[in-house]
N, C-alpha and C positions, 0 to 999 in steps of 0.2 A: 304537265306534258306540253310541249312545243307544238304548237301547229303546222303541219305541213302545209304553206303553201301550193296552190295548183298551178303549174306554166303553161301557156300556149306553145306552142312550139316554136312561134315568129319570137316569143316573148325571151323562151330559151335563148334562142343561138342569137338575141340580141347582145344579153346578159354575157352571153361566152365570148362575146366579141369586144375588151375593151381598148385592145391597142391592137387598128387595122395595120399601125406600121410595122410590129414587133416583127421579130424576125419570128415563124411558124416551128425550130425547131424545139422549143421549150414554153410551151403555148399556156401549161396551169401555173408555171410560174410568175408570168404577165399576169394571168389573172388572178393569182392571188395574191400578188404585189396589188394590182388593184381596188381588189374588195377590202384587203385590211385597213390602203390610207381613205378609203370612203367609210368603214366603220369606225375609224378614228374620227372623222370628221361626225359620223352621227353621233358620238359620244361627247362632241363640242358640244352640238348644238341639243342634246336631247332629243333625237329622233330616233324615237323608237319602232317607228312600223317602217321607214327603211332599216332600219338596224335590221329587225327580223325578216325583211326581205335579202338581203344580199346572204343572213345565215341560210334561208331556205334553198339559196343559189348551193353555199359551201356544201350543202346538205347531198344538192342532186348532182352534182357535180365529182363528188367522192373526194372532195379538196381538206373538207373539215379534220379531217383522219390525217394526214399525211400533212401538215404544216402546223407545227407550234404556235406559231406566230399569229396564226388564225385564232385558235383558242383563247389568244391571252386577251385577243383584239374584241373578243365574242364576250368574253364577261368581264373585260371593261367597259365596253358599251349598253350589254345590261346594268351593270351596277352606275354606272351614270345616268342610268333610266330608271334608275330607284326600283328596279326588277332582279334582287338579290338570291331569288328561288330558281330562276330560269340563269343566270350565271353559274350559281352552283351546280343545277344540271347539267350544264356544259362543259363543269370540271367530271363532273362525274362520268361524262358518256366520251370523254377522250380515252386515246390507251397511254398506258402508262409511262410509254417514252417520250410522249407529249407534253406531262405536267412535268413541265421545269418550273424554275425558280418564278421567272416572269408571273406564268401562270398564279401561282399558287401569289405572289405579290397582287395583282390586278386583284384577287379574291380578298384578302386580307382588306385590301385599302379599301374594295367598296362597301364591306361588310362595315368598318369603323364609319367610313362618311354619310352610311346609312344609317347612325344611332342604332350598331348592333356591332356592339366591342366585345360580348363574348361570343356571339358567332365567330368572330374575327379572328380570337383567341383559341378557338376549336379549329377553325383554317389553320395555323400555325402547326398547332402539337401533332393533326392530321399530316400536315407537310415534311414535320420532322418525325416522324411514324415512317412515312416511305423514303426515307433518305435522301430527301432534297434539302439541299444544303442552304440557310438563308443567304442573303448579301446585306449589304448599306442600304437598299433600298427598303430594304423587307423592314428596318426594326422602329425607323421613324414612325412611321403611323402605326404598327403595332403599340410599339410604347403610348400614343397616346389612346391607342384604345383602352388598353390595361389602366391608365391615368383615370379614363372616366369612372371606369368601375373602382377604382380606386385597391388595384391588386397591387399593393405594397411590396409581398414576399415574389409574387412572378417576376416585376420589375427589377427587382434585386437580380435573380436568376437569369435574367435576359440579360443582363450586366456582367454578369459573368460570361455568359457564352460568348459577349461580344469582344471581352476581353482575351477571351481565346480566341477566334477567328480574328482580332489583332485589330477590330475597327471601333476601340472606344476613343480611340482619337480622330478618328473623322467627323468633322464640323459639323454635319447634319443628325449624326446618329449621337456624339457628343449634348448636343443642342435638345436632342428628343428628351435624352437622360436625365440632364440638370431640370428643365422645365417639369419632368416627372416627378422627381423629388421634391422640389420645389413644392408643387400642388399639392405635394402629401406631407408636405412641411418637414420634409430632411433635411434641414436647411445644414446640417453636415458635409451629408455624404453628396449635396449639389456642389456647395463650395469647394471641394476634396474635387471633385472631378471638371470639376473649370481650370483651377488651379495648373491640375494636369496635363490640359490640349495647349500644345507651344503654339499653333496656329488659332488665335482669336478672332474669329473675324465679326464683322454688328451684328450679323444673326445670333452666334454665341452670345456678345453683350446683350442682346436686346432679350433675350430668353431667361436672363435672370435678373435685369431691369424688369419687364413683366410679373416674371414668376414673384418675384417677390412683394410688385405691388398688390398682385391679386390677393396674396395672401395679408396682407394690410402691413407687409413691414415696409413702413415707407421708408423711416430711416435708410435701412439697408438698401433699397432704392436710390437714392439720392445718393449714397455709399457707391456702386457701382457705378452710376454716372459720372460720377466725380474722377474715380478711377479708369473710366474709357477716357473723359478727357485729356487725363496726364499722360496716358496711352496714345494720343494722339488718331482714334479713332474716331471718324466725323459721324456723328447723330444721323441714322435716320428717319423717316417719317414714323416708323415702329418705335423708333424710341422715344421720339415727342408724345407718341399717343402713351404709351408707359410711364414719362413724366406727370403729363396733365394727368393720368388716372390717380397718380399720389396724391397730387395735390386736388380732385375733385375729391378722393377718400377725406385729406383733412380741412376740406373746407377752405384753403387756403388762395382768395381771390387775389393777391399783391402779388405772388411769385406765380399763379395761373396765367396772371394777364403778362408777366416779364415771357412766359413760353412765348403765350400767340405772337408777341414783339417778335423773338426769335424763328415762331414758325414763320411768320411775313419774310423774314430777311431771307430765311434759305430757302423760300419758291415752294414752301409745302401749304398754302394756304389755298392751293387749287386743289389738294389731296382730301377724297371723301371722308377717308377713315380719320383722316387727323380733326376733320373739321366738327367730325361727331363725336369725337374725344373732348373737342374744346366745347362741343355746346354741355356734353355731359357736365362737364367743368364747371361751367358758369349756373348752369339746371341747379349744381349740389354747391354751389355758393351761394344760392337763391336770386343771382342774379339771371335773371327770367328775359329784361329786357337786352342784354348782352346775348344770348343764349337764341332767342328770336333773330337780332341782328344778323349773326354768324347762320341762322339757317336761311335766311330769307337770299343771304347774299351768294347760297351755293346756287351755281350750275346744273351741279348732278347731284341727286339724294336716290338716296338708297333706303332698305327697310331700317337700318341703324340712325339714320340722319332722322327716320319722322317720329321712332323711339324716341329716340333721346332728347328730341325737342315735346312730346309728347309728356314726358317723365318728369323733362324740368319744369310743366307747366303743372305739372298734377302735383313735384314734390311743393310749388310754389302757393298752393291749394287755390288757382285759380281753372279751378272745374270748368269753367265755361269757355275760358280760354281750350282748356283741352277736349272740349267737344267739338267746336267752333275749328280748331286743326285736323280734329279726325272727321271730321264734316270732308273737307280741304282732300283729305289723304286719299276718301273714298270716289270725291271727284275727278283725282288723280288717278284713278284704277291701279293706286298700291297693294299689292296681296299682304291680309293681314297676319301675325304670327302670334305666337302661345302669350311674349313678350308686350303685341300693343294692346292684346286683348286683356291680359292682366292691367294691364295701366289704364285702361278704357272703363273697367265696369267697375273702379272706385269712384271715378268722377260724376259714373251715373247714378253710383248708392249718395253722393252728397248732395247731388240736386235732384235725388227723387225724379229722374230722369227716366221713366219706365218703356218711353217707346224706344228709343236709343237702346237699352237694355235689352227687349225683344229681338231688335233690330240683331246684335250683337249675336245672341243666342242663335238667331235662325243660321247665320253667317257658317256659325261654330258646327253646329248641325251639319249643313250642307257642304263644307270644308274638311268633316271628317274630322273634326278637336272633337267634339263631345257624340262617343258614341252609348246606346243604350245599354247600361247594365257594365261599364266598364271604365274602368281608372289604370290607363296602364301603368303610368309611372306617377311619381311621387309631383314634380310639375303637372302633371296635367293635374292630377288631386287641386294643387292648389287653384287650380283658374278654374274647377268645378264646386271650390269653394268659396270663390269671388262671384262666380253667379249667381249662386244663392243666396251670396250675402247682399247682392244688389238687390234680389227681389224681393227681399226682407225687409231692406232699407226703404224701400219703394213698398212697402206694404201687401204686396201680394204672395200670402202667405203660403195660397195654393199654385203657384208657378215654383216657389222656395220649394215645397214637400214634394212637388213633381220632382227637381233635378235633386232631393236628397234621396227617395225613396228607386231610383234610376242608378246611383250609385251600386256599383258589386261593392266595394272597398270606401269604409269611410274611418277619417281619423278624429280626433278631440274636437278637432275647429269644426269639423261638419255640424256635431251633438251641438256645439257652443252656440251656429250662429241659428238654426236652430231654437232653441230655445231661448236665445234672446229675442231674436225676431216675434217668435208668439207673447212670450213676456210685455216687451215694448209694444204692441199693438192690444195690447189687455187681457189676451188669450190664456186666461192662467195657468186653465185645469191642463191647454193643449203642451205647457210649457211644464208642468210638473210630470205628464204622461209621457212627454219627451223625455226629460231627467231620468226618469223611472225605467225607461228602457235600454236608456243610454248605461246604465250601472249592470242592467241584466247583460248588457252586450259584453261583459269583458273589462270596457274600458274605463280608466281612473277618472273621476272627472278632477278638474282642477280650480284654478282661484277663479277663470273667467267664467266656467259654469255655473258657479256660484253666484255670479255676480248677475248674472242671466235668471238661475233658480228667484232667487232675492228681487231683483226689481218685476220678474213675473207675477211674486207675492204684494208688491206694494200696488200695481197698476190694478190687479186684483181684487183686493184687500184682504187677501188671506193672513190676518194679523199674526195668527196663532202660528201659522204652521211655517213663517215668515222664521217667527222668533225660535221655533223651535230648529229650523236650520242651521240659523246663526249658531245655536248649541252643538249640534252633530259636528261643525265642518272639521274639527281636527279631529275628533273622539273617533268617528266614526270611518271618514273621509282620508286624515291625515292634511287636512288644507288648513295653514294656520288664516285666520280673519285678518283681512288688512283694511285701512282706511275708507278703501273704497265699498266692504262688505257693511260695516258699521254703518257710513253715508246711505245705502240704500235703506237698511232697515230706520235709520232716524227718517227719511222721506216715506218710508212706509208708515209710520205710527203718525206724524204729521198729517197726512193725507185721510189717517182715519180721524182726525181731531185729538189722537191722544198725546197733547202740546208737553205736559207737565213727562209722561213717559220719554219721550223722544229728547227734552232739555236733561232729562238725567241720565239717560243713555248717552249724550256728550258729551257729558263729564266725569262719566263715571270709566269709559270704555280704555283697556289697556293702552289706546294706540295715542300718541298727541295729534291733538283737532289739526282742521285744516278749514281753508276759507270756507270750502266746498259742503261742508257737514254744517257750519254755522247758516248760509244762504240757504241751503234747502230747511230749516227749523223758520228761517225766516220769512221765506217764503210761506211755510204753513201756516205761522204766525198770522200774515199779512189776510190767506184767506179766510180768518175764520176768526177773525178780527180783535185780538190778544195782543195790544199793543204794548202792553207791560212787557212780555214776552219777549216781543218784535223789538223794544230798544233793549234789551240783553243781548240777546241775538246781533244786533246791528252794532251793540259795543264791540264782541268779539271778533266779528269781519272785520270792524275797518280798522282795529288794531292787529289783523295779520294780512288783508288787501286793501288798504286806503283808495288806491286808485281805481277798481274794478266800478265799474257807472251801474251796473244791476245791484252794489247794494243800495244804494243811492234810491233807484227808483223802487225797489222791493221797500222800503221804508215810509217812502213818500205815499204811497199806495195806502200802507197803514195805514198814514194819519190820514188820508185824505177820506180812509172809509172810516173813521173814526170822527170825522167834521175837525178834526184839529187842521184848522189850514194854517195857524201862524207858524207851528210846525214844517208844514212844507216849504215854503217861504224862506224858512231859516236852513231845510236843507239844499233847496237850488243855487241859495247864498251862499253855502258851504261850496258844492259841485264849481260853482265860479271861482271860489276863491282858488282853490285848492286845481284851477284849470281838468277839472273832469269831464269830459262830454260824452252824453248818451250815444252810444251806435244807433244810426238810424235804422228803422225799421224798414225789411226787405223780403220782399214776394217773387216768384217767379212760376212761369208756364212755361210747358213744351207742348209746342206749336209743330208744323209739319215744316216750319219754315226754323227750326231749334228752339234753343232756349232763350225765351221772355224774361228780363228782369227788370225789377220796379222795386226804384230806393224811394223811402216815404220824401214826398217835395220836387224829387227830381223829373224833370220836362226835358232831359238830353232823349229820350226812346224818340225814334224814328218818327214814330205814328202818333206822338202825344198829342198831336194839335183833334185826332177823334178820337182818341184815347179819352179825354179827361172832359169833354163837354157828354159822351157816355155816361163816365162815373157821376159826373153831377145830375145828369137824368134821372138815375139808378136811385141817386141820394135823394133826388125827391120824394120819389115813390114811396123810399123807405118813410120819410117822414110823416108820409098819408095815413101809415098804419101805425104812426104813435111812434117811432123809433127817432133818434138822437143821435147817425153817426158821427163819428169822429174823424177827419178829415184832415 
């Protein structure tokens, strides 16, 4: 229900007075020429509590009834206020000679931009119920409401009707159509109706330049470009961002960078949207330090610009880079969205970054992303499953079981991460009790639950009930075993010492070995000190990964807890010859001031100069009670 406003009386006949010049003999229609282009202007700017004041005016004043134009003006500037209940009321509490077209348009459109296309789609059928007739304005943003929901057959049907009210050749409504198809991959009946409109103008090209990148047919992108240029149609800023999207889909850094050349020459290199296109570009070429260049060099950045520099730092897995930016973002008082937040709390599950993580959550909380006991849509699901999987990653198994057990609606990946999480932290029974529930809920589990059930048993050492999984997964499950199911149970029996079982389960298993199943037997090898074993093991790695430096030191390990040192000697000799070098070893903390890293040797940290007369303090002490670090 609307609140009625209370007026002073001074406050009234202020309100009634907006042109002292007008002439007095048609005095409400001064004032409501008035109040509509001031509720236009609050519908610019999102001001909703004048909004609702000048409605309380139309209200007392008896204006609201008796002027269309008020109406249409009333729930566009609710639905600009992201107040789609209270516009609706406003359609509702007009008389019926008031909803015209406008009206019942202003509804439509706010309903779609509000992330609610079948409301939108019920405004419509509602509209054409009471015999109001749509126009060209009405079916654009329709069509892309019906696009999101992905209503194929309406779409088709709105295409008809359009062709009988005789506006499937108008550019805008033309343009809605093809990109709808497009989306829904008709790549027919789009081309069939381009084809068709004798007037092409960029927006037409650039809607199936788009539409077709989205859908990954670059080819046929690059097809259409090619084709606007023999047309003699000049590119614009929309269609460079369409270009560069092909070519960040194929990786393609030589003809990325020929764009930006081009975007520099025609004056689009001050355009935001293009420029977030190009960092996208150079993000999914892995060109990181390209990609930084182009953001550092904008003027203006928008939420898209700290994305997609965001993106490219996290697809470049330099995590720290991408905290270190959203550090940056939040100092900038950028509001964050469903998009940074999903790009945000993989970086913190790699570096075990758990205040950041919190940090994140509380955000989500307080912003209304995560509310209690609800998953509205299929995105939000997934950023309520990136949270948990960060606090899994980060070890806090009871912050993970709060936001799974909060869930109303959870799918596969919730069960999975889940049970990995307890698994990988040793939790067996908690990760077999998960499994167990997760089959009573309905849902299928699949290869990655498996793989979670499996290294749960090995961190465990549930040998038995390990191996007897491996037996169910197809019989029972329907999940054929892949390399990577084998690999955990060979790390499981390794782990229990059972060498000789685990070396015949590698060669015995339907699947062909991989480095990875050889390394983990050898690694068992190495603890439990079976060096016969361990050069078996170490024959079959470095004849399928010669160059990987873990087997290398996973050997040398061996012999050296074995006293064979000429052995090791002859494999350091080998690492030299053959140019292999160990990755150094790396530590890091989060601090209030981010994240700490520490590569073993390295004196570049800030603070090293009391950093490392500490650590040798430290190593004293150690040495008072008998210990021998290694330094």
């Amino acid at each position: 229900m609307l609140k009625r406003t209370i007026f002073s009386k001074t406050r009234t006949s202020t309100l009634l007075n907006f042109s002292t010049s007008s002439s007095s003999a048609n005095p409400p229609y001064n004032i409501t020429t008035c109040i509509i282009a001031s509720l236009q202007q609050c519908a610019i700017n999102k001001n909703l509590k004048k909004g609702q004041q000048l409605h309380a005016q139309l209200l007392i004043t008896g204006l609201s009834s008796s002027s269309p134009s008020s109406t249409t003006s009333l729930i566009n500037m609710y639905a600009k206020c992201n107040q789609m209940n209270q516009a609706l009321l406003v359609l509702n509490r007009t008389a019926d000679y008031a909803r015209n077209v406008f009206a019942y348009n202003a509804l439509i459109s706010g309903f779609v931009l509000n992330g609610l296309p079948q409301d939108g789609l019920g405004a419509y059928e509602e509209m054409r119920q009471a015999g109001v007739l749509p126009d060209k304005y009405t079916f654009p943003c329709l069509i892309k409401g019906l696009c999101e929901v992905m209503e194929v057959f309406q779409v088709k049907k709105i295409h008809g009707l359009v062709r009988k009210l005789g506006l499937d050749l108008d550019m805008y409504v033309g343009s809605s159509l093809v990109s709808s198809y497009l989306k829904s991959e008709l790549m027919k009946e789009a081309r069939e109706l381009f084809d068709e409109i004798p007037d092409r103008d960029v927006v037409l090209w650039n809607s199936m330049v788009n539409g077709y990148a989205q859908i990954g047919r670059f080819d046929e992108a690059l097809g259409v470009c090619r084709e606007m240029s023999q047309e003699g149609v000049l590119m614009s800023k929309f269609t460079v961002s369409g270009v560069l999207s092909v070519f960040a889909g194929r990786g393609d850094f030589d003809n990325g960078r020929l764009v930006h050349g081009f975007m520099i020459k025609m004056g689009f290199d001050s355009c935001v949207s293009v420029c977030n296109a190009l960092i996208d570009m150079y993000g999914k070429c892995r060109c990181v330090v390209d990609a930084l260049e182009i953001f550092e060099t904008m003027n203006e950045k928008d939420i898209f610009s700290w994305n997609s520099i965001l993106s490219a730092n996290e697809l470049c897995s330099d995590h720290d880079g991408t905290l270190r930016l959203f550090d940056r973002m939040l100092g900038d008082g950028v509001q964050l969205d469903l998009v940074t937040i999903t790009t945000i709390l993989p970086a913190c599950s790699h570096l075990a970054a758990l205040v950041h993580g919190r940090e994140i959550h509380g955000y989500m909380i307080v912003n209304g992303f995560v509310k209690d006991g609800e998953s509205e849509n299929m995105y939000n699901l997934q950023t309520i499953n990136a949270l948990m999987d960060m606090y899994a990653k980060c070890g806090s198994m009871r912050d993970a079981g709060m936001v799974f057990y909060n869930m109303s609606n959870r799918d596969t990946a919730s069960w999975n991460i889940m049970i990995m999480g307890y698994g990988m932290h040793g939790y067996g029974n908690e990760a077999l009790y998960m499994f167990s529930d997760m089959c009573k809920s309905g849902l299928k589990p699949n290869e990655i639950t498996f793989v979670g059930v499996l290294l749960a048993c090995s961190h465990a050492g549930f040998i038995s009930q390990g191996i007897k999984f491996l037996g169910e997964m197809e019989l029972k499950h329907g999940v054929v075993p892949t390399i990577q199911h084998y690999t955990c149970v060979i790390d499981m029996l390794g782990r229990a010492g059972q060498l000789e079982e685990a070396y015949k389960l590698a060669v015995t298993m339907p699947i062909q070995t991989n480095p990875v199943v050889w390394r983990a037997l050898l690694a068992a090898c190495q603890l439990y000190g079976n060096v016969d074993l361990a050069e078996v093991a170490a024959q079959k790695v470095f004849e399928l990964n010669p160059a990987h430096c873990g087997n290398y030191v996973l050997m040398s390990n061996a012999y050296v807890a074995a006293g064979r040192y000429q052995e090791v000697l002859d494999i350091r000799h080998t690492m030299r010859q053959q140019d292999v070098k160990k990755t150094p070893g790396c530590s890091w903390i989060e601090l209030k001031n981010g994240m700490n890293t520490f590569i073993n040797g390295d004196r570049n940290h800030p603070e090293a100069r009391l950093i490392y007369p500490e650590l040798h303090l430290l190593a004293a002490h150690i040495r008072e009670h008998g210990y021998v670090p290694l330094l």
